[in-house]
C-alpha positions as CSV (number, residue, x, y, z in Angstrom):
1,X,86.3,94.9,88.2
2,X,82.8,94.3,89.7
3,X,82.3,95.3,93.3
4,X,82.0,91.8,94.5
5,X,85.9,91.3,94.2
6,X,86.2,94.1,96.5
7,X,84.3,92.9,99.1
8,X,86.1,89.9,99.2
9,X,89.2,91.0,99.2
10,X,88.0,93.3,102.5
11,X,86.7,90.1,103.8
12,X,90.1,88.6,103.4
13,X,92.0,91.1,105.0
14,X,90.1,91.5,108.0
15,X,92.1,89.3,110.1
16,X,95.6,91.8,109.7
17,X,93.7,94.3,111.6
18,X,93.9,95.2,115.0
19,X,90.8,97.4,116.6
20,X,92.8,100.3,118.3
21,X,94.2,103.4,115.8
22,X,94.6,101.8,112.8
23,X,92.0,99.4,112.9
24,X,89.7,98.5,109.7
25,X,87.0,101.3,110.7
26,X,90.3,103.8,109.5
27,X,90.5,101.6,106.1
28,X,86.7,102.0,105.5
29,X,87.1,105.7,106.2
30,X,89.8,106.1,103.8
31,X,87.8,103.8,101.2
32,X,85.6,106.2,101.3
33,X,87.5,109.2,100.9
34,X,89.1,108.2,98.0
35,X,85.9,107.4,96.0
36,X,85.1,111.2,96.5
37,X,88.9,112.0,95.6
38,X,88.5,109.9,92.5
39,X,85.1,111.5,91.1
40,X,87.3,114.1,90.0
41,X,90.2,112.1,88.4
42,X,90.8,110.1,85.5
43,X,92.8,107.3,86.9
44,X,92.6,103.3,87.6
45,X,89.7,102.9,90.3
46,X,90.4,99.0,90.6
47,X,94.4,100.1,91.3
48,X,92.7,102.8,94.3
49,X,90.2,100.5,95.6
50,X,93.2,97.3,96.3
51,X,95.4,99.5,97.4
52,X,93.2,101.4,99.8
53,X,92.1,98.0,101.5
54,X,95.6,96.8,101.5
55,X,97.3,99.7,102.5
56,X,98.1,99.6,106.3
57,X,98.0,95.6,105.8
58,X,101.2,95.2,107.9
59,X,100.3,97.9,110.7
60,X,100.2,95.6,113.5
61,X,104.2,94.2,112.1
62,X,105.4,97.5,112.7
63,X,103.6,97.9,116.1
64,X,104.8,101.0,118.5
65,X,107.9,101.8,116.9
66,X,109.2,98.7,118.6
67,X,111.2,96.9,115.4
68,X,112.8,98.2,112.1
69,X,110.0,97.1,109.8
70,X,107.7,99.9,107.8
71,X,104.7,99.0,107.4
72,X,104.4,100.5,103.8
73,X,107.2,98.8,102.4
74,X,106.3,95.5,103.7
75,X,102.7,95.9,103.3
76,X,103.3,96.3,99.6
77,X,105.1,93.2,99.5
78,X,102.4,91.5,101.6
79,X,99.9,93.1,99.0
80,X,101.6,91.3,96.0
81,X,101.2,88.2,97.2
82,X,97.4,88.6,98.4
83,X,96.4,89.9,95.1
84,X,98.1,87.4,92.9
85,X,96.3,84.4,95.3
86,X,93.0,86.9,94.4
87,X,93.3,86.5,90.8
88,X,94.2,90.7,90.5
89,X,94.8,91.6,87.2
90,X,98.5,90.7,87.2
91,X,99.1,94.3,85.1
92,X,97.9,95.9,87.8
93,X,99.9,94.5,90.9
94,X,103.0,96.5,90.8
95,X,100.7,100.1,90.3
96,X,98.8,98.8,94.0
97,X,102.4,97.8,95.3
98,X,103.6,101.2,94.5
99,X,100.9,103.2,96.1
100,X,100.9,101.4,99.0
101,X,104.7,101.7,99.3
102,X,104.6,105.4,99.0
103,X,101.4,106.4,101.0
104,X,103.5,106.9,104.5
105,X,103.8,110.7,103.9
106,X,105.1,110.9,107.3
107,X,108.6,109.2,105.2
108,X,108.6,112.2,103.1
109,X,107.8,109.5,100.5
110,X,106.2,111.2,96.8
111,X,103.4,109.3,94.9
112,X,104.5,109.7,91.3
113,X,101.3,107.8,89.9
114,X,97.9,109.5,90.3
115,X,96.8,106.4,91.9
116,X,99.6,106.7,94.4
117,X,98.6,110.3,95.1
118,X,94.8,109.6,95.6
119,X,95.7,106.9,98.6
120,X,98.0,109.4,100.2
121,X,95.5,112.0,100.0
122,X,92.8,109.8,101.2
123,X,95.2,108.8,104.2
124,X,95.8,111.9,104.9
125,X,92.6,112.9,105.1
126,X,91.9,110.8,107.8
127,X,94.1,112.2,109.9
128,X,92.5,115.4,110.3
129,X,88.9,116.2,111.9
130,X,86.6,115.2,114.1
131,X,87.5,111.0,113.8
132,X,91.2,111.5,114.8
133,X,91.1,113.3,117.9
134,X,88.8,110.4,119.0
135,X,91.1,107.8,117.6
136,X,94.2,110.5,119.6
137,X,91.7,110.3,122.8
138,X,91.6,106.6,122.9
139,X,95.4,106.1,122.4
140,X,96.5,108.2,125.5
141,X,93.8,106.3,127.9
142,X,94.6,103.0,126.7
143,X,98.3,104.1,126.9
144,X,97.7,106.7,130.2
145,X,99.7,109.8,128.1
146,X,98.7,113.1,128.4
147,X,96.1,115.4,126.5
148,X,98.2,118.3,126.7
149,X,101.4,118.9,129.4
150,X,101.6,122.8,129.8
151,X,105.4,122.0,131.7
152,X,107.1,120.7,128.4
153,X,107.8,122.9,125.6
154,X,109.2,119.9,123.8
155,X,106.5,117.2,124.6
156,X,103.9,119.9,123.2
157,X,105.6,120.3,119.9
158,X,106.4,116.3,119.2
159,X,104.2,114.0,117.6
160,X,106.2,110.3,119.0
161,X,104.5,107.3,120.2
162,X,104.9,109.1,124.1
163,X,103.5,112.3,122.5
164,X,100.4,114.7,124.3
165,X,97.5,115.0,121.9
166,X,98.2,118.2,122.0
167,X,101.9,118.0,120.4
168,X,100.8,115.4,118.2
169,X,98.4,117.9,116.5
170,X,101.1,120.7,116.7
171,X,103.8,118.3,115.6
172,X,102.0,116.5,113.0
173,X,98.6,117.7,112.4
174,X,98.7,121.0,111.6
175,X,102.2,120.3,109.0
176,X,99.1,118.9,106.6
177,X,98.0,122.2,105.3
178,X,95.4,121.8,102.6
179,X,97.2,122.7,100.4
180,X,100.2,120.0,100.8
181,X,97.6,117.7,99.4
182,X,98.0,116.5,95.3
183,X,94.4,116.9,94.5
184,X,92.0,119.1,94.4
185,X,89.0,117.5,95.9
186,X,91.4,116.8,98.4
187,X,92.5,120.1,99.2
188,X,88.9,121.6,99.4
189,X,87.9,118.7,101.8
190,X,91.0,119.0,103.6
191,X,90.1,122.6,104.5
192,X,87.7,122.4,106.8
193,X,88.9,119.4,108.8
194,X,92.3,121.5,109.0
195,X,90.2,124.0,110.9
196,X,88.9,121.5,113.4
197,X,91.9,120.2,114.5
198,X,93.7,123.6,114.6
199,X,90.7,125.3,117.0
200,X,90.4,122.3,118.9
201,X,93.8,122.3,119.9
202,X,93.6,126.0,120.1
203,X,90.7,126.4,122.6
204,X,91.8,123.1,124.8
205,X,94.9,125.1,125.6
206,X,93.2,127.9,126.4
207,X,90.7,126.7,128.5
208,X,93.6,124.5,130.3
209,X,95.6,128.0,131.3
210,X,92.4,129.8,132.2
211,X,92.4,131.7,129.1
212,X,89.0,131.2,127.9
């Protein structure tokens, strides 16, 4: 499908997203991503490029853990009905739907469809380097939380919505090895944006205790 499509469909969604976290800057990252993911792959780039722009469509539903609803199994139902009022090839839909629904890999979900995988690992992707411990930095100001609590073994080792940076990296972060991703652009990107996040975390506690 030609580009313009694309950028109307971005247009369109837009108004979903909220600025903090998961705003539409994190979409536009993971746009991006995935273009360099799919250089390598044979796959469906009209199926990667929906569901990338679709795929956190029903963030701000799910909010702060606050209600039951997942925000990748209702965004992929939100998605089906956007791209069918978009004039999406209707063969295509359910293949969007599906990625989307299986992109939180924080679920333990599994893409089974390469175009499944290349959102996750896009997604992923974004949650390691320099970007998220900006996006991490702004959350615990807005939300006045911790950077890193050296009193509570258990506060640094979780990765909830009361979480220290520091345990979200050791509680999250770091469980996304580079080689837990499906591709393998992915995987050699991931690998350097691993090592950011790991010696960040590792010097700030340091330098906290004195030990640097």
């Amino acid at each position: 499908m030609e580009e313009i499509f694309f950028e109307k469909l971005r247009e369109k969604v837009l108004p979903y997203f909220e600025r903090e976290g998961h705003g539409f800057d994190h979409v536009d990252r993971v746009y991006k991503l995935a273009l360099k993911i799919i250089e390598d792959e044979n796959i469906d780039i009209d199926i990667v490029k929906a569901a990338v722009l679709l795929h956190d469509i029903a963030r701000s539903k799910e909010g702060l853990g606050k209600n039951n609803i997942c925000h990748a199994e209702e965004g992929a139902k939100m998605a089906v009905e956007i791209l069918k009022e978009s004039d999406f090839p209707d063969d295509k839909i359910d293949a969007v739907a599906y990625a989307i629904s299986v992109h939180r890999y924080r679920k333990g979900s599994k893409a089974e469809t390469e175009e499944a995988k290349i959102l996750q690992d896009a997604d992923r992707l974004d949650a390691l380097g320099a970007v998220i411990i900006t996006r991490m930095m702004e959350f615990v100001v807005k939300h006045n939380l911790l950077v890193y609590d050296s009193t509570s073994f258990d506060n640094n080792e979780s990765h909830g919505p009361r979480s220290t940076v520091i345990g979200h990296i050791r509680g999250k972060l770091l469980k996304m090895t580079p080689d837990s991703f499906y591709t393998k652009r992915a995987r050699e990107l991931a690998k350097g944006r691993y090592e950011f996040v790991k010696d960040f975390a590792e010097r700030y506690v340091k330098e906290v205790e004195g030990e640097w």
